[in-house]
C-alpha positions as CSV (number, residue, x, y, z in Angstrom):
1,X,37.4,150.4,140.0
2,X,35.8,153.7,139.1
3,X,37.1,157.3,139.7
4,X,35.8,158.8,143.0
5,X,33.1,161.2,141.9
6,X,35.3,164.1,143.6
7,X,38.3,163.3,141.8
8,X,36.8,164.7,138.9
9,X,35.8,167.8,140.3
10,X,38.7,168.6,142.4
11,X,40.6,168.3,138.7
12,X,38.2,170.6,137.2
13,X,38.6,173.3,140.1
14,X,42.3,173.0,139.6
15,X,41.4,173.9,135.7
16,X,41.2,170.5,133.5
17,X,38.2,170.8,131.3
18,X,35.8,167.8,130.9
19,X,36.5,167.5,127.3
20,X,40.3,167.4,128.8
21,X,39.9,164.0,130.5
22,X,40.1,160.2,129.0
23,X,38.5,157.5,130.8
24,X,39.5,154.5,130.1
25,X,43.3,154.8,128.7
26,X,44.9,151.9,127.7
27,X,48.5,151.6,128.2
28,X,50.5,150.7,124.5
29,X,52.7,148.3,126.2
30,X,51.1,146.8,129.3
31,X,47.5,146.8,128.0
32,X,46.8,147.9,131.5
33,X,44.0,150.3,131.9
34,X,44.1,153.9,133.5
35,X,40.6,154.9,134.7
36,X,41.1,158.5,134.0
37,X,44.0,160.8,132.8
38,X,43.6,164.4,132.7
39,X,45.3,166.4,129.8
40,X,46.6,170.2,129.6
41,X,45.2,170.6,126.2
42,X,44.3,169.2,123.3
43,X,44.9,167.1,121.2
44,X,44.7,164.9,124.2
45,X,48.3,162.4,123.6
46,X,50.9,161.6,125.7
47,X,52.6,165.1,125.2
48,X,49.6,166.4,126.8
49,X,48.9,164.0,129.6
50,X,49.3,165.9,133.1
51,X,47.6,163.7,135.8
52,X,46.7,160.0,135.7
53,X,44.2,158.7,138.3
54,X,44.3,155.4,139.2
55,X,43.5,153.0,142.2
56,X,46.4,152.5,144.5
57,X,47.4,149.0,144.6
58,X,50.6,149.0,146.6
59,X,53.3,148.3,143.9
60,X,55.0,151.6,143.2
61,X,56.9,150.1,140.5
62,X,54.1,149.0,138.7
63,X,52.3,152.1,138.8
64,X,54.9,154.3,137.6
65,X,55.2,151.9,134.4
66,X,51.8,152.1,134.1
67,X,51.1,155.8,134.5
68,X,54.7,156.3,132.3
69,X,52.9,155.0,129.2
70,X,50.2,157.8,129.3
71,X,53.3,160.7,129.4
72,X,51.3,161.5,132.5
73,X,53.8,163.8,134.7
74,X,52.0,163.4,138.1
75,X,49.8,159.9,139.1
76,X,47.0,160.6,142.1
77,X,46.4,156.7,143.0
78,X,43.6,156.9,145.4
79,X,41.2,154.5,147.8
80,X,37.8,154.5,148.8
81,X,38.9,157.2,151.6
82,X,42.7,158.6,150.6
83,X,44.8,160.4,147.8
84,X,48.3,159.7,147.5
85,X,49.9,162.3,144.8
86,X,53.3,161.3,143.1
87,X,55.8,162.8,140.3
88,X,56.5,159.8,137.6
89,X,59.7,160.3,136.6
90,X,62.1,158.1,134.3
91,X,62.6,154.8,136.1
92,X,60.6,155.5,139.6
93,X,57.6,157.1,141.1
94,X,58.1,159.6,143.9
95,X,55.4,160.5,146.5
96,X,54.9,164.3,146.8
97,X,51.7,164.7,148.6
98,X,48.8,162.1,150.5
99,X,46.0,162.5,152.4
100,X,42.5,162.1,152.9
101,X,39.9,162.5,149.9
102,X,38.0,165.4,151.8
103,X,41.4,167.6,152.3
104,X,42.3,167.0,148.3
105,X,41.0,170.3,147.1
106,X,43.0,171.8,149.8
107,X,46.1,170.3,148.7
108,X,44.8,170.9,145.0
109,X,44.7,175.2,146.3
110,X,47.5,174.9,147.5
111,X,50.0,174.1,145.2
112,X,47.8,175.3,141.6
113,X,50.9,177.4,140.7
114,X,52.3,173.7,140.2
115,X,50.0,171.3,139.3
116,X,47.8,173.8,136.8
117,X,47.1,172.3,133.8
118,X,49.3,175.0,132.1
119,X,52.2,174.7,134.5
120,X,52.3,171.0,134.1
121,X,52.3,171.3,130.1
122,X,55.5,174.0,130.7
123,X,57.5,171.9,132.7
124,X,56.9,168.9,130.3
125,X,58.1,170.3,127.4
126,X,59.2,173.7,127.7
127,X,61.6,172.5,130.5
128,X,63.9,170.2,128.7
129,X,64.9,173.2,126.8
130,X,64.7,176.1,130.0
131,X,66.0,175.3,133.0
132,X,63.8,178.6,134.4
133,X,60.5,176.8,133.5
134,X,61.3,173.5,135.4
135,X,59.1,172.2,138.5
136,X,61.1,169.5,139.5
137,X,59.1,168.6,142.7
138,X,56.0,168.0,140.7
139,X,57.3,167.2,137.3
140,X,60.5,165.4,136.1
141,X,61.2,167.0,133.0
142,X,64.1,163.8,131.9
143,X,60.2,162.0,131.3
144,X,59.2,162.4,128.1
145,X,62.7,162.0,126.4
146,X,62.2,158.6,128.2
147,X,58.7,158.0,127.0
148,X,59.3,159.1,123.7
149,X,62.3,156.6,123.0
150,X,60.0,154.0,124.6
151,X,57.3,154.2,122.6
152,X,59.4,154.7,119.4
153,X,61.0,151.5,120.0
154,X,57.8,149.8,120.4
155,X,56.1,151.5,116.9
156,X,59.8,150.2,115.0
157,X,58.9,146.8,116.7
158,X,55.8,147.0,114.9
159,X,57.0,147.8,111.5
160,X,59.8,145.5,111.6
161,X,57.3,142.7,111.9
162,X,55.4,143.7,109.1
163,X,57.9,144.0,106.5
């Protein structure tokens, strides 16, 4: 399924740049695909990764491990007709927002402060080390301790085999 033409520009009003997002992200452990992932800056990894979109397909569980391999801190799964916004966090996804497609830029307006490119990059990684930079309702900042260990185990799986 392909992003929703809006998505995109809802994103960019919110401030991701077009040379911010990557279509088409596979995941390193499920091979799964993410249609889009918006980043906070470059270089575009998973240290930068602020919003995956994806389809909804009703398995929370799923999704979060999906999105989690990205380093994405927020997932907005979507539907031909409705958003549903969600923090990814360590072992779970929690919903934080949902609604129609047409009232997303509202919602977007609404909480910027929080889901700005540049807020979302803060609480990632500025907020493991300051408590006073953390957004915990949008972003988990125990995240990318978790992804980091993940994916390190997965590159010394890797080696190993080879030598």
């Amino acid at each position: 399924m392909s992003v929703h033409p809006t998505l995109k520009k809802n994103l960019h009003d919110l401030g991701y740049r077009e040379e911010l997002f990557s279509e088409n992200v596979g995941g390193w452990q499920s091979g799964e695909t993410i249609p889009l992932v918006a980043h906070s800056r470059l270089p575009r990894d998973i240290r930068t990764a602020a919003i995956a979109v994806l389809p909804a397909d009703g398995n929370r569980e799923r999704q979060n491990a999906i999105v989690k391999e990205t380093g994405s801190a927020v997932a907005l799964e979507f539907t031909q007709s409705d958003w549903t916004l969600s923090r990814v966090s360590s072992d779970r996804i929690v919903q934080i927002g949902r609604g129609k497609l047409s009232d997303l830029n509202t919602y977007f307006r609404k909480h910027q402060d929080q889901l700005h490119p540049d807020a979302i990059y803060r609480a990632k990684t500025w907020g493991r080390l300051d408590p006073s930079v953390r957004q915990l309702e949008f972003v988990d900042s125990g995240l990318m301790p978790v992804v980091e260990n993940e994916l390190g185990q997965k590159v010394s799986q890797l080696l190993e085999v080879r030598f």
